[in-house]
N, C-alpha and C positions, 0 to 999 in steps of 0.2 A: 437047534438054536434058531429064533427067531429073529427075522429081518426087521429095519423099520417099518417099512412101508405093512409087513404081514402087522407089528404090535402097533401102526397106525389103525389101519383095517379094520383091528379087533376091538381096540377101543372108540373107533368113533361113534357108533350106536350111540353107547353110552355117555358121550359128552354133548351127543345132540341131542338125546331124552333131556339132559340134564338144562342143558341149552334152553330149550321148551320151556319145561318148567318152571325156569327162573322168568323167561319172557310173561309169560302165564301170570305168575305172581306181582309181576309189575306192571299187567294190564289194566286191575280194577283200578290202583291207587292211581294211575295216569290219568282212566278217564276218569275218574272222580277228577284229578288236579284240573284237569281243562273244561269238567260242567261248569263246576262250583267254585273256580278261581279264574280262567282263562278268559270263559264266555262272558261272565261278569265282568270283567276288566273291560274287556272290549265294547262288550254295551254300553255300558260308561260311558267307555271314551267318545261312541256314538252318539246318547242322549245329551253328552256336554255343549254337541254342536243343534240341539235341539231346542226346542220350545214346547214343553210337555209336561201336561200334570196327568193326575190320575182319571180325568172328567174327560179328556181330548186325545185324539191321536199325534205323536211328537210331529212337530213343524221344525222343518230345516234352517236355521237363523245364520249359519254360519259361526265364526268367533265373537258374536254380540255377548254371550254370559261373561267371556273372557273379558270383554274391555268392563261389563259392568263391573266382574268380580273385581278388578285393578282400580275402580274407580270407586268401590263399597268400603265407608269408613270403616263399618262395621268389622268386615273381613279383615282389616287392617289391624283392630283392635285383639280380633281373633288369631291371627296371627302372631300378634306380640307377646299375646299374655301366652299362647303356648311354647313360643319361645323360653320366655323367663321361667314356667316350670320347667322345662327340660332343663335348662340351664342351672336348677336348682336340687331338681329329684335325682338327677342322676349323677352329680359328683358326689353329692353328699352319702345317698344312699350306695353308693359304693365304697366312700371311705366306709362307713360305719359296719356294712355288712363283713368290710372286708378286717376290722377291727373286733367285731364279735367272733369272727370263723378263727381269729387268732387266738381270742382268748376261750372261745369251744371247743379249742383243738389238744386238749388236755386228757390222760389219760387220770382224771376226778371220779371218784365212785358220785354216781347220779348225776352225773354230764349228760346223760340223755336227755333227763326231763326238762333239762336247759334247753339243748337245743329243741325239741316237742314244741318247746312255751313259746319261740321266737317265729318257730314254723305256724304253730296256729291262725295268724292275721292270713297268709296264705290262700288257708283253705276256705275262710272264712267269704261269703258272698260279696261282692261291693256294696250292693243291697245294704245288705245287715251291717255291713261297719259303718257304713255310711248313716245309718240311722241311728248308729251308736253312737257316733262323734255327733253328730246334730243333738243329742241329748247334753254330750260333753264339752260341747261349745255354748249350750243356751248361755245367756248374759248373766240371769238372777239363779238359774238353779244347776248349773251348769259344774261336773266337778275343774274343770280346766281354770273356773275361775275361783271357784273357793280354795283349790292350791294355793295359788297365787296369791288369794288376800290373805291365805295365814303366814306369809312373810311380809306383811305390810301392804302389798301391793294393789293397787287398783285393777279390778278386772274391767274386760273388755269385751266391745260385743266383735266376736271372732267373725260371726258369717254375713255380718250385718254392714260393718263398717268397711267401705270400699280396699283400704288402704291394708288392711287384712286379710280381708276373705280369700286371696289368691295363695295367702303364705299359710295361711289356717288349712287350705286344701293339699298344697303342696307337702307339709308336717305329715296330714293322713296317708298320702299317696308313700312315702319314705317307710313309713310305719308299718304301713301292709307288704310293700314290696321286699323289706329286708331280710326276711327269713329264705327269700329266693333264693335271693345272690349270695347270702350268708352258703348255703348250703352248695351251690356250687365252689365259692370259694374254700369251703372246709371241705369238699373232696377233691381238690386239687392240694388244697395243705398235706392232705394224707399221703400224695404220691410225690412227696418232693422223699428223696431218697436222706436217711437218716445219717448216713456217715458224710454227708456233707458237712453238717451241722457239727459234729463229731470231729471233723479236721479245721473248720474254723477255729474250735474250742480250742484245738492245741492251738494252732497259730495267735491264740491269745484274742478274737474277735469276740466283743461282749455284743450282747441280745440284739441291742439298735443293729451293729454291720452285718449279727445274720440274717436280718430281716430286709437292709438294702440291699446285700451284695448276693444270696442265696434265695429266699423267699422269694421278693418281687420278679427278679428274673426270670426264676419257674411258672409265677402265675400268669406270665403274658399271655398265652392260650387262654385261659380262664379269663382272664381280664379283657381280651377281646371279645369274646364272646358277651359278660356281661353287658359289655361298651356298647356293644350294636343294640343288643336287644332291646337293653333300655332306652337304648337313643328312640327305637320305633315305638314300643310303647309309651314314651313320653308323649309322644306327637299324635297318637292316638286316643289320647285321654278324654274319656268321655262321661263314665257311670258315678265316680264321686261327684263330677262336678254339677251332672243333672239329679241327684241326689239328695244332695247338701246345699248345694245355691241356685241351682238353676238358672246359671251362668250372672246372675248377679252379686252385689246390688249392680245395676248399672247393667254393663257390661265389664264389670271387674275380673271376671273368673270364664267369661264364656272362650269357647276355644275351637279350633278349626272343625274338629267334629260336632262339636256342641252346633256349631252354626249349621255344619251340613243336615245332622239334622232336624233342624227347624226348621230351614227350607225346602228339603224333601218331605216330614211330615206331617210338619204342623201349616207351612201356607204351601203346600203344593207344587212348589216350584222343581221338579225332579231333574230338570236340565240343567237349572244354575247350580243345586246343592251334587251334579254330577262333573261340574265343571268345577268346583270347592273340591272334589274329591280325586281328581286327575292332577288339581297343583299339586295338595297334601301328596299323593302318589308320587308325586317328580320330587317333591322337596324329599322324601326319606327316602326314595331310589338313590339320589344326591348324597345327601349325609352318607348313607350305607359304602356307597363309593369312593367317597373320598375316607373315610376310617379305614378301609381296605387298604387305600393305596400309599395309608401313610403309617399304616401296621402291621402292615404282610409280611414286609421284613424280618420282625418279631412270628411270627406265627409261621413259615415256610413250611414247614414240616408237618402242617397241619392236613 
């Protein structure tokens, strides 16, 4: 009969090989995370406090981009308007995702190709939808507006007119993104346990109370998760908008990355559009942080 100490002995080889191994495995993906996310970070942060294009060696200015950047209408404008998408794409595109995963979550002969059709915008390039909707937005041949006038109505010019172009992007952005969220939310649908639903039934609960009182509470997991992600990728939005508008007319549609890079590539300026890219940094570290700390509760288990 074996002691501890001997059946410690004998297995430790083998939980130190094992040990290795794992270490081994999580060395590429580490330095990869600190070339290609760390070091970049950090140069940033460095070239923020610089004076550097692509022609010059960076000059040390100190916080001069910062007081510019605080003091640039533009950025201000760029900041609003990405505000108001976020503020737009992401409740909405959550209700509705989370609205199709309800109604996809039916045991229907040919329910797949439903979900397939919803998941397609997805996979599809920003590129290419983007070029798609710029067809679909033209003012004269446009189908967005011949819908529209066979109910009577006056079409509009979508990318053209200030007062639009940001709600015409934001539509596209909902549009592509919903098959995402849709799909996460219809595979947390599928893990809510069935005899929930089955015991509300007796206690007499019609469809609306099983969907506030059983449903929603199971989805918090899921729904935090969508919550964050979306929040980042709103504030990152860049490809429909240089796409489709090219941050106009105006400055109607341009947005914190849109600015970044224009700064950075198109007039050279790699310190100030690094200093653009350190606030965006703190503003969605910020958000990220505070949804944390006011839905963790919900999520503890996580």
């Amino acid at each position: 009969m074996t002691t501890n100490l001997e059946r410690k002995n004998k297995i430790g080889p083998v939980a130190r090989d094992q040990r290795r191994t794992g270490m081994m495995f999580l060395l590429v993906p580490m330095l990869l995370f600190l070339v290609f996310s760390v070091y970049p970070m950090l140069y940033a942060a460095y070239l923020s406090l610089t004076s550097f294009s692509f022609t010059q060696s960076p000059t040390f200015i100190g916080l001069a981009n910062f007081k510019r950047l605080f003091d640039d209408g533009v950025f201000h404008i760029a900041f609003v308007n990405t505000l108001i998408y976020s503020l737009g794409v992401v409740p909405i595109g959550m209700a509705l995702s989370l609205l199709l995963a309800v109604l996809l979550n039916q045991k229907v002969r040919g329910i797949t190709i439903f979900r397939v059709a919803f998941y397609l915008p997805v996979v599809t390039s920003t590129v290419a939808s983007g070029m798609i909707w710029l067809w679909m937005y033209a003012p004269d041949t446009g189908l967005v507006n011949r819908f529209i006038e066979a109910f009577g109505l006056h079409g509009q010019r979508w990318l053209i007119d200030p007062n639009l172009a940001l709600g015409a992007v934001m539509f596209v952005a909902v549009w592509k993104n919903l098959g995402y969220t849709m799909t996460i939310f219809l595979a947390a649908l599928q893990g809510v346990p069935v005899h929930l639903y089955e015991a509300a039934e007796i206690d007499g609960a019609n469809a609306w109370n099983k969907f506030w009182v059983i449903t929603v509470p199971l989805l918090r997991p899921a729904t935090f998760f969508i919550f964050v992600t979306s929040i980042i990728s709103s504030f990152q939005v860049f490809g429909s908008v240089f796409v489709m508008t090219h941050g106009g007319p105006g400055y109607a549609t341009t947005t914190i990355v849109h600015q970044i890079y224009l700064n950075a590539f198109r007039y050279l300026r790699m310190g100030y559009a690094s200093a653009e890219a350190l606030v965006l940094f703190v503003v969605i570290f910020s958000l990220a942080l505070i949804n944390w700390r006011f839905l963790r509760s919900d999520v503890e288990y996580w």
